[in-house]
N, C-alpha and C positions, 0 to 999 in steps of 0.2 A: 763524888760530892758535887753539889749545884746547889747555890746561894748560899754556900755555909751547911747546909743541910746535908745529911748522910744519906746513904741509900741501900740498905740490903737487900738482895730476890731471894727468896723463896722458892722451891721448883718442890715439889712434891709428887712423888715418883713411884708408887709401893708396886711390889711384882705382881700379886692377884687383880685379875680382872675380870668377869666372869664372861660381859656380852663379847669382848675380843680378847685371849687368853696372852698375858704377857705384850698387850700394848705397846707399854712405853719403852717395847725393845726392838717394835717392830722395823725395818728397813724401812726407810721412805726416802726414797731420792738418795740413797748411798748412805744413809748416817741412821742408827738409831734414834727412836720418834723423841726420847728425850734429848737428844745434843742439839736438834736446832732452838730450845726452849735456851740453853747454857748457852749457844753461841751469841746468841741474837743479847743476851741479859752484857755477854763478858765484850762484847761490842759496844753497850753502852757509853756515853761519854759521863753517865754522869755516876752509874753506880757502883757501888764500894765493892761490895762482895759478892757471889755467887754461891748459895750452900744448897746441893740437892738432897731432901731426908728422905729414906727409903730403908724396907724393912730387907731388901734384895741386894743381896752380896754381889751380886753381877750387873745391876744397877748402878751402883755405888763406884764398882771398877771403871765402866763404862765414865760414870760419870766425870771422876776425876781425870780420866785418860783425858776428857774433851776438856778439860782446867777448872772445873768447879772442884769445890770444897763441899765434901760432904760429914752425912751427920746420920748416925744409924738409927733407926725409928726401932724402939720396943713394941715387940709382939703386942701390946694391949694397944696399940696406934696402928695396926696392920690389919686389922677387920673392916668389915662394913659397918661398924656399927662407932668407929673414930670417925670424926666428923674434921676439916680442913682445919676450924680454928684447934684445935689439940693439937696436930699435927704443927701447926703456925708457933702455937704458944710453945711447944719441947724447945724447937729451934730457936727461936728466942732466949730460951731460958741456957740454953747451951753454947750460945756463942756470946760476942759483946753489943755493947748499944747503940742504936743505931738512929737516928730521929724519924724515918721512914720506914714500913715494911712493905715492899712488893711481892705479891704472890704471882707467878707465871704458870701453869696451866702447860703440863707438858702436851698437852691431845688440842693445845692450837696451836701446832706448826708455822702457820701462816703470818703470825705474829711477827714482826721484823722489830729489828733496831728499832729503826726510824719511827714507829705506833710506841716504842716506849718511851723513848724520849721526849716525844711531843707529849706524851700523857705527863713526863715528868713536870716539861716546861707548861702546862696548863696548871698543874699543882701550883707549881712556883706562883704563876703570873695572877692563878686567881686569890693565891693565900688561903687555899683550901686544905682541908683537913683531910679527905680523901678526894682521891678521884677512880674513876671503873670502868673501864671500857664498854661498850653498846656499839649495836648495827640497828641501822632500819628494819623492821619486821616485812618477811618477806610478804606476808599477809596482813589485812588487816585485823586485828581483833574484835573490832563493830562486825565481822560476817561471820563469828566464831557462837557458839552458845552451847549448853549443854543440852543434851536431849533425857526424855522419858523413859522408862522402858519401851515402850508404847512404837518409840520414834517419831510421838507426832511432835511435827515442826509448827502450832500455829502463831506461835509468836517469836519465832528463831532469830526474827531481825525486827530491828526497832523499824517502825512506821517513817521516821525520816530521815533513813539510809536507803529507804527497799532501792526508790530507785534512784539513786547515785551512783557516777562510775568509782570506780577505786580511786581514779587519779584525783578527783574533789573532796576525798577525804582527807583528814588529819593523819600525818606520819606518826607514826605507834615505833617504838622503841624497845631494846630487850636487849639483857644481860649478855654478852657473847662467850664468856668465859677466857678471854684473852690476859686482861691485867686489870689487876685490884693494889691500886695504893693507899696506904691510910700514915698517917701520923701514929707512932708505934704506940702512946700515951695512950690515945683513944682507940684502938685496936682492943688490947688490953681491956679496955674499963669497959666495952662494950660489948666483947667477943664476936665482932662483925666486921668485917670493910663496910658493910653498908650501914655507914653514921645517920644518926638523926639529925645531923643540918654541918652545914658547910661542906660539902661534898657535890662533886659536879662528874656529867659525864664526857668523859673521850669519845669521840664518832669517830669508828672505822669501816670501811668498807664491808658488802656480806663475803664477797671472796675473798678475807684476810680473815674470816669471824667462821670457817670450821673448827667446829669442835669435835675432834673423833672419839665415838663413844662404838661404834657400830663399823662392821666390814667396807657397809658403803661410805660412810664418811671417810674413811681411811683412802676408799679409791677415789672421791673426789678430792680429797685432799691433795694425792699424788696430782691428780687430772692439772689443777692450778699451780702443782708445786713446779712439772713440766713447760706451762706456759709462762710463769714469771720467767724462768729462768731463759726462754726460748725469746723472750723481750728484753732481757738485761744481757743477752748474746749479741740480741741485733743492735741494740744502743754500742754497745762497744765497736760492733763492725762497722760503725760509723763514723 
C-alpha cells in the first residue's frame, strides 16, 4: 500500500512459446526467468500482492515455491490468440480489489525493485491514472521509412534531417515492456494500460529495458544480468 492506495502485480507466465520454447523457465543467473519478475514485485515496499496466472503446472509450482500466489489460466487464455488484457481481466475477476493493477513482464529480468517503485512513487506524485515504463530509442525513428518493392530509397529521409548528426536530434521513446500501471477502474473501462489522458511515462535505462523474446536477448540479458551483479559485488567489497 502507498498513499492509502492498494497495489496488485500481475506476472503472466503461459508455458508455450514458440520463438524460445518454455522461456519463462529458462535458467538465467541461477533462477528461473520468471522468479526475478516475483522477486523484484515481492521486494516492493509498496505492493500488496503477487499473483502469477499461468496455463503450466510447473510454472505455477515454481512460482509459488519463490512466494507468489498463483492463479490457473483456462486453456481458452493459453493460445496466441488471448491477448494480455483477458489474461489481466480473469485475475482480477478471481482474486479481491485492488485500486491499482501492475502488469510485470516475466521476459524483463532486468527490471528491479527499485524501477517499480519509482514508477509507483511517479503515479502517486503525478495523481496519474496510469503510468508505463519507456527507454530512449536506440535509433532514431526520423532515419527509419518503409521501402517499395523496388527498394528505391528517393525520399527515405525527410530533407531536414539528411544532414544532421543523430546527437542534434530529438530523443524518440518506446514502450520497453517492463511495467504497465493503471488505476484498476480505468483498466477495466478501457481494456488498455495505455489510457487516453492522465497517464505519464517512467524512463528507464536501455540496459534494464531487455525484453527477451529471442535466444539472443536471453544471452544479452545474462551478459548484464553478470555485470550488475559483478558492480553490486564490488560496492559491497567496499
Amino acid at each position: 500500500m502507498y498513499n492509502g492506495k492498494t497495489f496488485l502485480a500481475i506476472i503472466p507466465a503461459r508455458g508455450g512459446s514458440k520463438r524460445l520454447p518454455r522461456k519463462n523457465m529458462l535458467e538465467l543467473a541461477g533462477k528461473p526467468l520468471v522468479a526475478w519478475s516475483i522477486e523484484a514485485a515481492l521486494h516492493s515496499n509498496y505492493i500488496d500482492n503477487v499473483i502469477v496466472s499461468s496455463d503450466d503446472d510447473e510454472i505455477l509450482s515454481i512460482s509459488t515455491m519463490f512466494g507468489a500466489e498463483t492463479i490457473k489460466r483456462p486453456d481458452c487464455l493459453a493460445g496466441d490468440m488471448a491477448t494480455t488484457f483477458d489474461t489481466i481481466k480473469h485475475t482480477i475477476d478471481h482474486s479481491t480489489n485492488y485500486d491499482y493493477i501492475i502488469l510485470l513482464q516475466p521476459t524483463s529480468p532486468l527490471r528491479k525493485t527499485n524501477h517499480i517503485d519509482e514508477a509507483i512513487e511517479l503515479l502517486i506524485a503525478k495523481k496519474a491514472d496510469a503510468v508505463i515504463s519507456v527507454c530512449e530509442m536506440e535509433h532514431s525513428p526520423l532515419w527509419s521509412n518503409t521501402l517499395s518493392e523496388d527498394g528505391d530509397m528517393s525520399n527515405f529521409i525527410c530533407d531536414e534531417i539528411k544532414n544532421k548528426r543523430s546527437q542534434d536530434l530529438e530523443k524518440y521513446y518506446r514502450l520497453n515492456g517492463a511495467i504497465y500501471i493503471s488505476k484498476t477502474s480505468r483498466l477495466l473501462e478501457e481494456k488498455s494500460f495505455m489510457l487516453k489522458d492522465n497517464i505519464f511515462a517512467y524512463i528507464m535505462a536501455r540496459e534494464s529495458s531487455i525484453d527477451i523474446d529471442t535466444l539472443t536477448d536471453f544471452r544479452v540479458a545474462e551478459y548484464f544480468m553478470e555485470q550488475f551483479s559483478s558492480i553490486n559485488l564490488s560496492k559491497k567489497e567496499i
